[in-house]
C-alpha positions in Angstrom: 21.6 -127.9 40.3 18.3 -127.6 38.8 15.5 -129.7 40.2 14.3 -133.1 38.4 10.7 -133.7 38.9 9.4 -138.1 38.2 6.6 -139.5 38.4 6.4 -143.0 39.6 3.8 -145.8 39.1 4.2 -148.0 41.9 6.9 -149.0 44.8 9.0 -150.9 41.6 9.4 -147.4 40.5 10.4 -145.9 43.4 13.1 -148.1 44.1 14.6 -148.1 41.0 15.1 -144.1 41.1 16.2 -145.1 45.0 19.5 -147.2 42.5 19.8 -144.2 40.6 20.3 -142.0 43.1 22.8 -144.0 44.8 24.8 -144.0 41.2 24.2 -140.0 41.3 25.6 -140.4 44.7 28.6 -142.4 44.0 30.0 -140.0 41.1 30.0 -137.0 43.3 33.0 -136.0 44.4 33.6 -135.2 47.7 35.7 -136.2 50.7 33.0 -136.2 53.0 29.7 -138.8 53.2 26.4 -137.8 50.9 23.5 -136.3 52.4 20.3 -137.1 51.3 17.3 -135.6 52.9 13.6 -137.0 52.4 10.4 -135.3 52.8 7.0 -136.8 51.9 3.6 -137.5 54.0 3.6 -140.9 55.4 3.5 -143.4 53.1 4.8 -141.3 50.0 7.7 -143.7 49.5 10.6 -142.2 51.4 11.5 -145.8 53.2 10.5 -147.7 49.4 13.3 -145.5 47.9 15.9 -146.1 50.8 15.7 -149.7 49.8 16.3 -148.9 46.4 19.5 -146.5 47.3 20.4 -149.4 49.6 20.4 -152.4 46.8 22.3 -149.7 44.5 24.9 -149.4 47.4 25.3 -153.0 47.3 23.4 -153.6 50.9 21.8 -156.9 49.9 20.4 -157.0 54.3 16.1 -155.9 54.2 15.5 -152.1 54.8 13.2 -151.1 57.2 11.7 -147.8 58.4 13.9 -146.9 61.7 10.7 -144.8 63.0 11.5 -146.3 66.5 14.9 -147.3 66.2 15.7 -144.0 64.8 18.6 -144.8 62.8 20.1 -148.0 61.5 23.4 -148.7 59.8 23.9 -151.4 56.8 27.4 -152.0 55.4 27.4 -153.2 52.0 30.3 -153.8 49.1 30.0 -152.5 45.0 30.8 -154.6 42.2 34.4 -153.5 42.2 34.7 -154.0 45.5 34.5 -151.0 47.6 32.9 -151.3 50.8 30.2 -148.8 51.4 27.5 -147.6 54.8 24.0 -146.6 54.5 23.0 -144.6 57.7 19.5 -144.2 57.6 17.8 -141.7 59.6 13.7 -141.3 60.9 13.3 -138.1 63.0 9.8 -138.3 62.7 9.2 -139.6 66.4 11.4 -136.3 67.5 9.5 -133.3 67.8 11.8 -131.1 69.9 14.6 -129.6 67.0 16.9 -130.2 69.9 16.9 -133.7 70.2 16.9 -134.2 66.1 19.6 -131.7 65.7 22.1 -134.3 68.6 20.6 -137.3 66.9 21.8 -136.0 63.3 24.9 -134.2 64.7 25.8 -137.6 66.2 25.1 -139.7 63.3 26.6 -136.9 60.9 29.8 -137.2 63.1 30.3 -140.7 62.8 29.8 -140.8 59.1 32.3 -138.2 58.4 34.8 -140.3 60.4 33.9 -142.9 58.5 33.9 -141.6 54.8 37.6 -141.4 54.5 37.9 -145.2 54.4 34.0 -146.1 53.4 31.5 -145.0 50.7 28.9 -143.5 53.2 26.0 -141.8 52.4 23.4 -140.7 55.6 19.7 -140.9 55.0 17.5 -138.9 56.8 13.6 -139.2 56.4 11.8 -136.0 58.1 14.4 -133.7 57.7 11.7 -130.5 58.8 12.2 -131.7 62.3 15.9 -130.2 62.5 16.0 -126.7 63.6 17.9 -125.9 60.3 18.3 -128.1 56.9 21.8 -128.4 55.9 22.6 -126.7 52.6 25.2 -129.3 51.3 22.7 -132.0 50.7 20.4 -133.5 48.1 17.0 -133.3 48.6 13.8 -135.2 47.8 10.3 -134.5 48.2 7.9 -137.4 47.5 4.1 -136.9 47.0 1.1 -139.0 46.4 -0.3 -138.4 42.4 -2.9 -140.6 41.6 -2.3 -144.0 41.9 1.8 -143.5 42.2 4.0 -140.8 43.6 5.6 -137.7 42.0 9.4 -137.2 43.9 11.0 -133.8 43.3 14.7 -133.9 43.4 17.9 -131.7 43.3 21.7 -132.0 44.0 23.4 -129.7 46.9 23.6 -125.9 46.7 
């Protein structure tokens, strides 16, 4: 899939391609739960667009960065009904590849078991930190540009 490049104004912005994305998301086919992997400096917006995917999964509980948590879960239902699961992953505290490669592995496990009954789709802000990125994901790479942020985006391999 070729790459989409926006630029975004403010944090309105960025959530509203975050409701977007979850759309994109939720035409994919697929048995298994979406990947999405988010790269950015701190404070590019990665955690601003989760609540965005979040509202447009039909989570209507406040996202918040898991940096110390490292991973919440927030169940949520769409219009027609279908009950969905953000998992949102922050590896950003985990500098050994090791211990982000169990965290995800765990977290990737459970969401699998969990996507033949649920709409899931697993989050995961600071992707880099895994020894390697999976190929089967989208990604997104958010970037200060002036006074808003620039997000580079593409669908899996």
């Amino acid at each position: 899939m070729a790459e989409h490049i926006h630029h975004l104004a403010d944090a309105i912005a960025t959530r509203d391609l975050g409701r977007r994305l979850a759309g994109e998301l939720l035409e994919q086919p697929g048995a298994g739960p979406a990947l999405l992997l988010l790269q950015g400096d701190l404070g590019a917006g990665k955690t601003c667009l989760v609540q965005g995917l979040a509202e447009g999964l039909g989570i209507s509980e406040a996202i918040t960065s898991p940096t110390f948590a490292l991973a919440q879960h927030y169940d949520g239902r769409l219009s027609d009904g279908r009950p969905t699961r953000l998992i949102h992953l922050d590896l950003y505290r985990l500098e050994e590849p090791a211990a982000a490669d169990e965290l995800f592995a765990q977290e990737e496990e459970e969401a699998a078991a969990l996507a033949a009954s649920v709409t899931v789709v697993l989050a995961v802000e600071w992707p880099e930190r895994l020894s390697v990125l999976p190929q089967d994901a989208w990604r997104l790479r958010l970037e200060h540009h002036g006074m808003g942020r620039r997000v580079h985006w593409h669908g899996p391999a």
